[in-house]
N, C-alpha and C positions, 0 to 999 in steps of 0.2 A: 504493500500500500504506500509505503512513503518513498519511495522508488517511481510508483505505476502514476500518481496524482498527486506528487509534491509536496506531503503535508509532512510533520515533523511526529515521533515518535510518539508523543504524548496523546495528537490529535489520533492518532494511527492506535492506538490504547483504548482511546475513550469510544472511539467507532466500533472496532472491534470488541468492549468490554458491552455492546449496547446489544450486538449480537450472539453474547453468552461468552465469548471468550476471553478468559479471566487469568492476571498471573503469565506463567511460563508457556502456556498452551497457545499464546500468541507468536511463538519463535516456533510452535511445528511446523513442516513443509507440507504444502496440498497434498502431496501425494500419502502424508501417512493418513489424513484426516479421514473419518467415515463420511459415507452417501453423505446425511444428513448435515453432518458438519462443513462439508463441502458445498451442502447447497445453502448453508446460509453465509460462507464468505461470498459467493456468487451472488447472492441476492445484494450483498454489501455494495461490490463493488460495480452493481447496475446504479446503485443509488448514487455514488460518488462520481459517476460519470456526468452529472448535470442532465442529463434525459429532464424533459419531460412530458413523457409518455413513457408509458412500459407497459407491455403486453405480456404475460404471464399465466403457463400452463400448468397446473396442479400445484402453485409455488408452494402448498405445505406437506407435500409427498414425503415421506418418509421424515419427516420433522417430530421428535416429543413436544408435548403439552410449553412446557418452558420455550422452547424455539419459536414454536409456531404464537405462541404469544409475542415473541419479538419481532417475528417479523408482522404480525397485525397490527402493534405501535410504530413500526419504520414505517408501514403504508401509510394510518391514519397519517404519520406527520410529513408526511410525502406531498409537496406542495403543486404535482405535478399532476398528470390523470393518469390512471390505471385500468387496463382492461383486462379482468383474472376470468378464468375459465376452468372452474373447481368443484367437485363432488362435497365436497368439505361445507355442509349449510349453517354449521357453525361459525367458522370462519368466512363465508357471505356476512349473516346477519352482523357480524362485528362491521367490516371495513366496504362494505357497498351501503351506495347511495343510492344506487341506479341498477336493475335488473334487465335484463335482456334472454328474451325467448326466441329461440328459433324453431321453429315447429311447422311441416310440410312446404316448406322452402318462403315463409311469410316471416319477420322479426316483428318482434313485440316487445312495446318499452313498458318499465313501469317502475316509478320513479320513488322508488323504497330499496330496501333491503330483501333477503332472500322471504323471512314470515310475512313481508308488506304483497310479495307475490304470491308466497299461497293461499293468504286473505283474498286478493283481488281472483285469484282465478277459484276457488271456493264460491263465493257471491255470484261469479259469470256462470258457473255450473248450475248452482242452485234457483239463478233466473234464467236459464236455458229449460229445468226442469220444471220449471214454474209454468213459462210457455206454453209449454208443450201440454202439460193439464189440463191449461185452460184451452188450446187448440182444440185436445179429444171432449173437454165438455162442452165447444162451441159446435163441434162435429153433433157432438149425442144429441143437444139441444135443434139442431136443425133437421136431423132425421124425426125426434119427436115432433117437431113442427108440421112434417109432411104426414107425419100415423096422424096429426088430431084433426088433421082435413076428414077424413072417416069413422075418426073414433073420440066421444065425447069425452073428457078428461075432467076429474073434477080441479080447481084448481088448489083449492086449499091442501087437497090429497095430495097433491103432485108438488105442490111446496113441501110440504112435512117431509115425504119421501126424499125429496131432494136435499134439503137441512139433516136428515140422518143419516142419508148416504154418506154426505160431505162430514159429518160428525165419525164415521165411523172410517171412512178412510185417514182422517188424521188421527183416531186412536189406534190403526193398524199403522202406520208408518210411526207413530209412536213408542210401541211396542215394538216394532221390528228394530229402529234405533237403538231402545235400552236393551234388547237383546241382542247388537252387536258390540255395545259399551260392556255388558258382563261381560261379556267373552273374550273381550280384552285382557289383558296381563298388567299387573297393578302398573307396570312401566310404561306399559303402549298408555292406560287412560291418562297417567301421570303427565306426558308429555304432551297428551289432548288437551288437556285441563289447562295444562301451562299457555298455550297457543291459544286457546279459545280465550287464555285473560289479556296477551297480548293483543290481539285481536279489539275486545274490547279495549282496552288503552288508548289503541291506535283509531280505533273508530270515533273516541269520545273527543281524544284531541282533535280531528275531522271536524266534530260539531261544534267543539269552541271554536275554531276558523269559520264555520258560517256563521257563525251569532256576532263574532265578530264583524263580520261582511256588511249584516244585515242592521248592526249599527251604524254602519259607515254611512252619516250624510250625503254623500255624493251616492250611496247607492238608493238610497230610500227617494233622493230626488228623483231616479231613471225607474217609474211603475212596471215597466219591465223587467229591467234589471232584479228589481226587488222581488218579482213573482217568483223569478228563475230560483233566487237563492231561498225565497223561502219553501220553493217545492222541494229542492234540496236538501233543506235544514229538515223539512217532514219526514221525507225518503231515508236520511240519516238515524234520526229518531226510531224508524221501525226496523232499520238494519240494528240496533244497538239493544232495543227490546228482543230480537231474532237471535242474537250472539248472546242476550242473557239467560235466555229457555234452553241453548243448546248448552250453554258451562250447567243451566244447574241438574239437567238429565246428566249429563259425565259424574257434577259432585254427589248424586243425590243416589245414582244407580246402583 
């Protein structure tokens, strides 16, 4: 290092002491160092190179616990951008800001960390399934419209039926949920439970950002504007009631 980028022993010490190398272990040669220890002077001396960008494949492969925390504080203080590409969703949710999916040759941004993307694609699933409900009971609904051209229906009949239909398919996917939450392993709910309170966190701060909005002067001036954010602030509202029935079927199951 103080050879390769001109820096003086001391500085060449404290770089090295930040990537776990401590004492006399700063005078080994690459060659004796392990995989792991060799990929965090590598990772060093991306850093010293003044880059800024760095593009990086599995950077905590074969790294312990202690490394790979070093290098998630070199990234975080890393003044540059970074584009990592890692199995490691632990070390996402640390050091990403920004998420990127590539999936049937289409990218998709989303502007969190790795739980900020499985929140947003959770929510797209579950209003894709949402849809879809409502499509087969707009389907059902127009097939019975063409049977009452023939066949008198009472209506109050046909409400009630309908209200306990719809009562009974949400206490069968109720039941089918808390019977895959037991079946869990106290680890797998563990880490649902964990995720579903993130989730809520991240949703709640959401909704102080539109209460915020929806104080802003300038926006209550624009009656549109104001509509937008407070359909918004609604939509938030029952996203936040929805994530608080699914923690307490996990805490409660």
């Amino acid at each position: 290092l103080i050879y390769e980028y001109g820096i003086n022993e001391e500085q060449a010490r404290r770089y090295l002491g930040a990537f776990l190398f401590h004492g006399d272990e700063v005078l080994r040669r690459i060659g004796d160092l392990s995989g792991g220890e060799q990929s965090r002077v590598a990772f060093l001396k991306l850093m010293l190179t003044g880059a800024n960008f760095l593009v990086l494949d599995e950077p905590t492969n074969h790294l312990d616990i202690p490394a790979r925390e070093a290098v998630e504080e070199a990234l975080m203080a890393f003044p540059g951008t970074f584009l990592a590409v890692s199995h490691d969703r632990y070390f996402l949710d640390k050091v990403a800001n920004c998420t990127l999916e590539l999936e049937n040759g289409k990218l998709t941004e989303y502007l969190g960390n790795y739980s900020y993307y499985l929140m947003k694609k959770e929510i797209a699933e579950e209003e894709a399934r949402e849809e879809h409900e409502r499509e087969k009971e707009a389907q059902a609904k127009r097939h019975s419209a063409k049977e009452a051209q023939h066949v008198a229906v009472d209506a109050k009949q046909a409400a009630a039926a309908h209200e306990a239909a719809e009562k009974r398919r949400e206490e069968e996917k109720k039941r089918a949920e808390i019977g895959r939450i037991q079946s869990m392993s106290d680890a797998k709910r563990e880490e649902m439970v964990q995720r579903a309170e993130a989730e809520i966190a991240m949703a709640e701060a959401e909704l102080k950002g539109l209460e915020f909005q929806m104080n802003d002067p300038a926006v209550q001036a624009d009656p549109q504007q104001s509509q937008a954010i407070a359909e918004a602030y609604a939509a938030k509202e029952k996203e936040i009631e929805m994530r608080y029935e699914k923690w307490e079927r996990l805490t409660e199951a």
